[in-house]
Each structure stands twice: as C-alpha cells, then as structure tokens.
C-alpha positions as CSV (number, residue, x, y, z in Angstrom):
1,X,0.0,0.0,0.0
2,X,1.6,3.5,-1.0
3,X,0.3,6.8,0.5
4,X,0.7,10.3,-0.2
5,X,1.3,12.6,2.4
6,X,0.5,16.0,1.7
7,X,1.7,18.8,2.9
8,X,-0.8,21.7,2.5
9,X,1.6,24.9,3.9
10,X,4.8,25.8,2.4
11,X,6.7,25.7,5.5
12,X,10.2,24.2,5.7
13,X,9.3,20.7,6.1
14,X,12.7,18.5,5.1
15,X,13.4,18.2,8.6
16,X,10.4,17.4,10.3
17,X,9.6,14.5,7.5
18,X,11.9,11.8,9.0
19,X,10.5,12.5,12.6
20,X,7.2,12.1,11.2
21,X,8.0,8.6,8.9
22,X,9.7,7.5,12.2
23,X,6.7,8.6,14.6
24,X,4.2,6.5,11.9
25,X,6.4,3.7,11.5
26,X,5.5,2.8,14.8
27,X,2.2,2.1,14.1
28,X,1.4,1.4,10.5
29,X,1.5,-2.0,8.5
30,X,5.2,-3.4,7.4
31,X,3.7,-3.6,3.8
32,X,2.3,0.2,4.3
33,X,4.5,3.0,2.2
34,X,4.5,6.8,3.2
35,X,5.5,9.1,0.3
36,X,5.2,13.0,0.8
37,X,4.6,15.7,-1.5
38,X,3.8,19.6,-0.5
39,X,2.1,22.8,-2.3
40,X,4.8,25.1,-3.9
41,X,2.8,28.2,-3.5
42,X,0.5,29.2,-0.4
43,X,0.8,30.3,3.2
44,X,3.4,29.0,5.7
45,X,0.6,28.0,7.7
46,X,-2.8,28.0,7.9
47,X,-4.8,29.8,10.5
48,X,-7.5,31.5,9.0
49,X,-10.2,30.8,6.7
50,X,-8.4,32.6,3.5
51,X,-4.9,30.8,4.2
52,X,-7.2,27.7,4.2
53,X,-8.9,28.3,1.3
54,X,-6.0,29.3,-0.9
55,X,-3.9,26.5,0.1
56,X,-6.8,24.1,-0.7
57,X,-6.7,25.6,-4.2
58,X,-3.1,24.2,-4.5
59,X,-3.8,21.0,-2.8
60,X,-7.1,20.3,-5.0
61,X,-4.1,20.6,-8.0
62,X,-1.6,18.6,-6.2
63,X,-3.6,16.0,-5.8
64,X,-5.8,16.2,-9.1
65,X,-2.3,15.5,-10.7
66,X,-0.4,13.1,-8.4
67,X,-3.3,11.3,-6.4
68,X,-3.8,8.4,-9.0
69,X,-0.9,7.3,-8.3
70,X,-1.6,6.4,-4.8
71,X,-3.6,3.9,-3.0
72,X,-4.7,7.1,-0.6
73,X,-4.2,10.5,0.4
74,X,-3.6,12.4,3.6
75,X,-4.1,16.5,3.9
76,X,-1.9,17.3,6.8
77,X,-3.9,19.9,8.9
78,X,-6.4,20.1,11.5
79,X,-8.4,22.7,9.5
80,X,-9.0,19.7,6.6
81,X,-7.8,22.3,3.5
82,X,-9.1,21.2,0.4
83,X,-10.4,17.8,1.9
84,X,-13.9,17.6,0.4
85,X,-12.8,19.3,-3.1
86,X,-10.2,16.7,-2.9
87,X,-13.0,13.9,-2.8
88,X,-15.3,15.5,-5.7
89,X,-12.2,14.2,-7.9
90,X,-12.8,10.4,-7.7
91,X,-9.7,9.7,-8.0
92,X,-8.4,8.1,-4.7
93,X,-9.7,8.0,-0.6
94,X,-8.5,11.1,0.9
95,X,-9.2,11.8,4.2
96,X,-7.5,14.6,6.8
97,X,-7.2,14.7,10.5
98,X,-9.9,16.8,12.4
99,X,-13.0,14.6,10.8
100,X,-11.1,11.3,11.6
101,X,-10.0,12.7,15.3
102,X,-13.9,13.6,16.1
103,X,-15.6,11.1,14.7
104,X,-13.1,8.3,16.8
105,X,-13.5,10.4,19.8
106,X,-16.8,10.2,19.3
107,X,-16.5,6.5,19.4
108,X,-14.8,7.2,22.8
109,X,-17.2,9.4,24.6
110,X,-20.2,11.4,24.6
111,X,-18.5,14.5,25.5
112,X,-15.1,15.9,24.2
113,X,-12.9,18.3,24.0
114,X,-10.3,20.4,21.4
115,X,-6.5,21.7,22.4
116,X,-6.6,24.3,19.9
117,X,-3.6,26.5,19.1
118,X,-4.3,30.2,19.9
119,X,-7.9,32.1,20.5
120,X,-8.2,32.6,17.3
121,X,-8.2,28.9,17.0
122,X,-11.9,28.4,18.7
123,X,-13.8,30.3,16.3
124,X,-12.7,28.2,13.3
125,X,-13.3,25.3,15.8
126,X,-17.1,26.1,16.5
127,X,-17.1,26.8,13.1
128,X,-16.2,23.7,12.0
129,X,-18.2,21.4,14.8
130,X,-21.6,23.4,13.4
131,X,-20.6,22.6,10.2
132,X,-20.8,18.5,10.9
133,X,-22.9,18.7,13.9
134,X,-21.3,18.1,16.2
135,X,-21.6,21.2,18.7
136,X,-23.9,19.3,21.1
137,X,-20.3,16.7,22.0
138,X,-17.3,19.2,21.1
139,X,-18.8,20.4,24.8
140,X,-15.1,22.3,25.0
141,X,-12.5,24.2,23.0
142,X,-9.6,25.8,24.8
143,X,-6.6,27.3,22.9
144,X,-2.6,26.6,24.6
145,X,-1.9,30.3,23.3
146,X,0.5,29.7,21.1
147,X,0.7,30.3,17.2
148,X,1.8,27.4,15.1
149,X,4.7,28.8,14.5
150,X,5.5,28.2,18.1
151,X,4.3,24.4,18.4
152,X,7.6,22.9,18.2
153,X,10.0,26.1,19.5
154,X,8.5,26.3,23.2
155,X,7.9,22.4,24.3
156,X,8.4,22.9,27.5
157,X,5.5,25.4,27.9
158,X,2.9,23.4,25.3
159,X,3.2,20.0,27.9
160,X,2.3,22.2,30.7
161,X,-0.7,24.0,29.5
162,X,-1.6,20.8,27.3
163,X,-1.9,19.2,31.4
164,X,-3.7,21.5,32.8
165,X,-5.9,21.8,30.1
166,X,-6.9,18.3,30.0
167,X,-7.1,18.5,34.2
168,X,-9.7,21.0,33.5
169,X,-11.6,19.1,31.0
170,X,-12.0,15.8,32.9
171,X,-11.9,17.1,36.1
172,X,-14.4,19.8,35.5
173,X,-16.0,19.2,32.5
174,X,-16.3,15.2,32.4
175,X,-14.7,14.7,29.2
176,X,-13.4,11.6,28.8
177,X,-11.5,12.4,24.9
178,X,-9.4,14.9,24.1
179,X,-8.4,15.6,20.3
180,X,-5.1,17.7,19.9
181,X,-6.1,20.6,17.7
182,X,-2.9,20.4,15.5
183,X,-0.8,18.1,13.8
184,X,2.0,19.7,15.2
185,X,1.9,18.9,18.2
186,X,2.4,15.2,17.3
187,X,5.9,14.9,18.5
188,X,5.3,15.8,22.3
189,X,2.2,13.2,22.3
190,X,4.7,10.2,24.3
191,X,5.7,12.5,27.1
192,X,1.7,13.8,27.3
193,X,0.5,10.7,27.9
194,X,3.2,9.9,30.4
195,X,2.5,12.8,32.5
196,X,-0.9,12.5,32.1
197,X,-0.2,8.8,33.8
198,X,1.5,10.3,36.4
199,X,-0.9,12.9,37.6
200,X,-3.5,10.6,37.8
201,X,-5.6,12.4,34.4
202,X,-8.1,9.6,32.8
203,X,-8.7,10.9,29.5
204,X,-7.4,9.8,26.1
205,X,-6.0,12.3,24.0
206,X,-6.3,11.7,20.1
207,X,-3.1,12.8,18.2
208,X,-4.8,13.9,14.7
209,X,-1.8,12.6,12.3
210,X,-1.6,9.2,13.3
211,X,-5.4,9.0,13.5
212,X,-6.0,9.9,10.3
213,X,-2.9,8.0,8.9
214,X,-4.3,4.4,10.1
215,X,-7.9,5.4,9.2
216,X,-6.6,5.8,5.9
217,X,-4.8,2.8,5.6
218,X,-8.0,0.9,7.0
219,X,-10.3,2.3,4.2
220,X,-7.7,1.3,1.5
221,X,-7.4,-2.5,3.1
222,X,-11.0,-2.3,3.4
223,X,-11.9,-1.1,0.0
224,X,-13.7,2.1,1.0
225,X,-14.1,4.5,-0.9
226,X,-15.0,8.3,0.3
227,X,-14.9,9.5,-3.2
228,X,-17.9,12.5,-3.8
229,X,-19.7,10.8,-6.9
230,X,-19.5,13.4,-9.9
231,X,-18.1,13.6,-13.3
232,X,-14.4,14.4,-12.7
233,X,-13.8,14.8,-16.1
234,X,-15.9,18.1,-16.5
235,X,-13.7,19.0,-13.1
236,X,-10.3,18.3,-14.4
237,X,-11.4,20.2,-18.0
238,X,-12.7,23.6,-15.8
239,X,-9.2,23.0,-14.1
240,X,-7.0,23.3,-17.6
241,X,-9.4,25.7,-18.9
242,X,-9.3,28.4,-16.2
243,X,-5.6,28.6,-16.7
C-alpha cells in the first residue's frame, strides 16, 4: 500500500519528515508506504479561513495531478484544507485529521474536548463542529496560546498547559476524549500521555496525524471508498481551462 502525504503549507518541512515517517512507522502496517509531497505556492501556515482556502486551491491541483498514483491521500492539517474538493475528484480515498479525530473520539465518549492553538483557533473550531454537527459533543474548545509557529520552539510550555488543560476538561467538565487541535503537536504526544499517567488524568488524547494515517490505511485494506460521486472529467477540463 503506497500513501501520499500531503503537505498543505509551504513551511520548511525536510526536517520534520523523517520525525514524522519515524513517529508513523511505529504504528502502521510493514507492507504500508509513506511518500510526501507539499504545495509550492500558499501560506506557511494556515490559520485563517483565506490561508485555508487558498492553500486548498493548490492541494485540490496537487492531488488532481499526483493522487492516481496512490492507493490514498492524507491533507496534513487540523483545518481539513481542500479535503472535500479533494474527494469530488474520484480519483483516490482522501481523508485529513480533524473529521477522523472527532468522529473516533466520538467512538470514545459522549463528550469531548479540542486543544486548539491560539484564541483565534476556537472560532474556526465552533465553526467547523456546526458545520458536521457536532456542537452538542465538542462540549469544549480551549486554545494553549501559542501560534503554530511556536508548536515545536516552546515544548516545555505546550506540555504544561496541554496538562492543565486536560485536568480542567476531565476534572471539571467530564470529558473523557481529548483531540489535539494540531498536527503539530504530534511529537510531544509520548511525554503527554506519560504525564498524564503520572498525575493521575483519565482521558485519552487523540493525536490527529496518526489517527488519520491508520484510518486511511484501513479504508484502503478495506476497500472504501470516500470519493464524492461526480463527473471528474468536466472537473479536471474547468481545471485546464481556467488557466
């Protein structure tokens, strides 16, 4: 099985992908392959609606011209860029992490909870929950205040408001699942859950990546198919002739 990991900001990424294949390797099949790819053009991150809609644009061409080649594709981002124009294609699955962390969670617990990044973070995250309805269960959002930009440079300070955050949300709220509300934050998830262990904190927090990773290469064993049903090839010929 071969799988294409997008990459949907145009953030320096050459370092970060062999802690990434490494972190995966861990948990996917022997027989699995991870291959990554990432937009040329866009934002360095995405944190708003138009950084999220631009980069879509370039993902929805990345993968319209490289996704056949695949058995499945993964949008890296907790915002889902491009995710759903990705599946009007028909081409291949392609899934991203936020609707594969909630709906798992949901398989979890009746009541759960977001780590976003910043305050800015919740509105996109109420936004989204109305969007699938899931408002009534995402019963908290609370931010870490930090950009993304600042996910992997202050560690020490993101594992200490990740704790108390989740000692809030189970102590005071009841939740029981907690999705991290970036795929950043994937490389502090061991030392999380250790502390987590050792203050006593029963919750289980859902790293995004991996999620959405293994969900992916379940639907390809499986022979799902998420595809949106429509005739790709009036798609692909709007593509070439808006340029």
């Amino acid at each position: 099985m071969k799988l294409l990991f997008l990459i949907p900001v145009t953030a320096e990424y050459e370092y970060r992908k062999r802690q990434i294949k490494a972190y995966l390797r861990r948990y996917l099949n022997p027989d699995t392959v991870i291959e990554f790819a990432q937009i040329s053009k866009g934002f360095t991150s995405i944190e708003s609606d138009l950084q999220g809609i631009y980069n879509g644009c370039q993902v929805v061409d990345l993968v319209k011209n490289q996704g056949k080649n695949y058995d499945g594709v993964y949008i890296n981002c907790f915002d889902d860029p491009g995710v759903s124009a990705c599946r009007e294609l028909g081409t291949v699955p392609v899934i991203g992490p936020y609707q594969a962390a909630i709906y798992s969670a949901l398989t979890l617990a009746d009541k759960i909870g977001i780590i976003t990044t910043d305050a800015a973070g919740i509105i996109h995250e109420e936004r989204k929950a109305k969007q699938i309805g899931m408002m009534e269960n995402i019963v908290s959002i609370a931010p870490v205040g930090l950009e993304v930009s600042d996910i992997r440079e202050k560690q020490e300070l993101l594992a200490d408001r990740l704790i108390l955050i989740c000692k809030k949300m189970s102590e005071e709220q009841g939740i029981k699942a907690i999705c991290l509300g970036c795929t950043g934050m994937f490389y502090i998830i061991d030392m999380l859950k250790e502390k987590l262990k050792q203050e006593q904190i029963s919750v289980t927090i859902i790293e995004p990546m991996v999620n959405a990773i293994k969900f992916l290469e379940t639907m390809v064993m499986l022979g799902y198919d998420n595809s949106v049903f429509v005739n790709s090839d009036i798609i692909s010929a709007e593509i070439s002739y808006s340029r």
